[in-house]
N, C-alpha and C positions, 0 to 999 in steps of 0.2 A: 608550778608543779607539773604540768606539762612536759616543760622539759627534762626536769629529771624526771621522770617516767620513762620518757625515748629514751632519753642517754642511759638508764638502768638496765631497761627491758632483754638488750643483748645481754646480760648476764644469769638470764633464766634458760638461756638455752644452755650456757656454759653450764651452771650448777644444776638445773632444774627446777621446778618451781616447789619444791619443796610439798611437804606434806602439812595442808592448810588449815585440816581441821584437826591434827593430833593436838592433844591440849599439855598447856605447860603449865604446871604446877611453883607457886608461889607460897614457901614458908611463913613467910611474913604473912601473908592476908589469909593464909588457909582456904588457898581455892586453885581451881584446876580450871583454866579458861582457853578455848583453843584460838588456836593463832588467828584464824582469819576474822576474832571477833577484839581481839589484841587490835587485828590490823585499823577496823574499821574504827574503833575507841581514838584510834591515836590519830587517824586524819580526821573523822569526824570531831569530838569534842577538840584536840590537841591545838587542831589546826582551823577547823572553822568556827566553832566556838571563840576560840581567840582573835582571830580576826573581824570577827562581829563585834566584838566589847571593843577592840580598838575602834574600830571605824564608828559604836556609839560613843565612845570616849571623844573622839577629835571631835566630833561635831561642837562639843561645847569647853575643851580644855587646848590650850596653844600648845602648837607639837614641840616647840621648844624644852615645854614643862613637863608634856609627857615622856618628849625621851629623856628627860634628866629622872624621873620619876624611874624610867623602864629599866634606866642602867642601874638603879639602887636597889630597886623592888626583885626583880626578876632572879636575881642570884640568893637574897635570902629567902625567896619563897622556893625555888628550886632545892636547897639545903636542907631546908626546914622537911620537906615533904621527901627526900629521899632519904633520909633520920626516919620519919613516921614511917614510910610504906616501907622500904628497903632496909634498914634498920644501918645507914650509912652511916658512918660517925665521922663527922669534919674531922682534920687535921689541925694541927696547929698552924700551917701554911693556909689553910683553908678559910680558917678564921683569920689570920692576919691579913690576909687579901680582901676577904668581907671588910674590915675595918676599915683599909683603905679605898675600898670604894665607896661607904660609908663618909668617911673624910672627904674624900676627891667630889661629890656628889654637894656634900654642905659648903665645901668653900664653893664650888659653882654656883649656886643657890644664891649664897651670900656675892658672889663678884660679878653675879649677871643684874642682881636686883638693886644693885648701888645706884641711886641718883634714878630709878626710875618711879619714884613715891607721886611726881606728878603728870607720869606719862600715862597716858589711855591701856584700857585693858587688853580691847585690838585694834591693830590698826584702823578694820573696818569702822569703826566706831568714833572717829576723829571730827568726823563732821558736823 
C-alpha cells in the first residue's frame, strides 16, 4: 500500500487533492457521508479488516482451500451486496460467469480431493 500511495501521490498535485469533507450523498442508503470518512471505511474495514480474517483464517485452514474458497465466495458476495447496497442488477453475462466459476471451483474441489481419503490433513502433521 506503500507503494501505490508514492506512485499516486504525484496526481494530487496534478488534480488537486480535492474537497475531503463535501459529503456525497447515496440514494440507496439514504445518507449523505463525506468523503474522507468514505476514505477511512474503505482502507480501514475494506482493507484491514480483511486482511485480519484472512491471516485468522490461514492459521487453521490450507491456503490451497482458501484460495479455491476465495475464488468462489468473493464474486458472489461482491454481487450480492452491490444488488443490496447499490441496487445493481447482474446481467445475464454476469450470471453465466457466476456459474462457471461455480462449476470451475467444484470440479477443482472434486479433481484436487481424488485419492487423497488417506493422505494427512497437513503436511505438518505426518509424523
Amino acid at each position: 500500500m506503500l507503494v501505490a500511495a508514492i506512485v499516486l501521490s504525484p496526481s494530487t498535485l496534478l488534480f488537486g487533492a480535492g474537497d475531503i469533507l463535501r459529503g456525497i450523498h447515496y440514494e440507496t442508503l439514504g445518507v449523505t457521508v463525506p468523503v474522507l470518512l468514505w476514505v477511512l471505511g474503505l482502507g480501514v474495514v475494506s482493507t484491514g479488516f480483511a486482511y485480519l480474517g484472512i491471516s485468522m483464517v490461514l492459521k487453521t485452514l490450507d491456503a490451497n482451500v482458501y484460495a479455491l474458497i476465495d475464488i468462489i465466495v468473493s464474486p458472489l458476495v461482491a454481487s450480492f451486496f452491490g444488488y443490496l447496497v447499490f441496487g445493481d442488477v447482474p446481467s445475464w453475462r454476469m450470471v453465466l460467469g457466476g456459474a462457471m466459476l461455480l462449476g470451475a471451483g467444484f470440479w477443482l474441489t472434486r479433481e484436487t480431493s481424488r485419492g487423497m481419503e488417506n493422505r494427512a490433513v497437513h503436511p505438518c502433521q505426518c509424523a
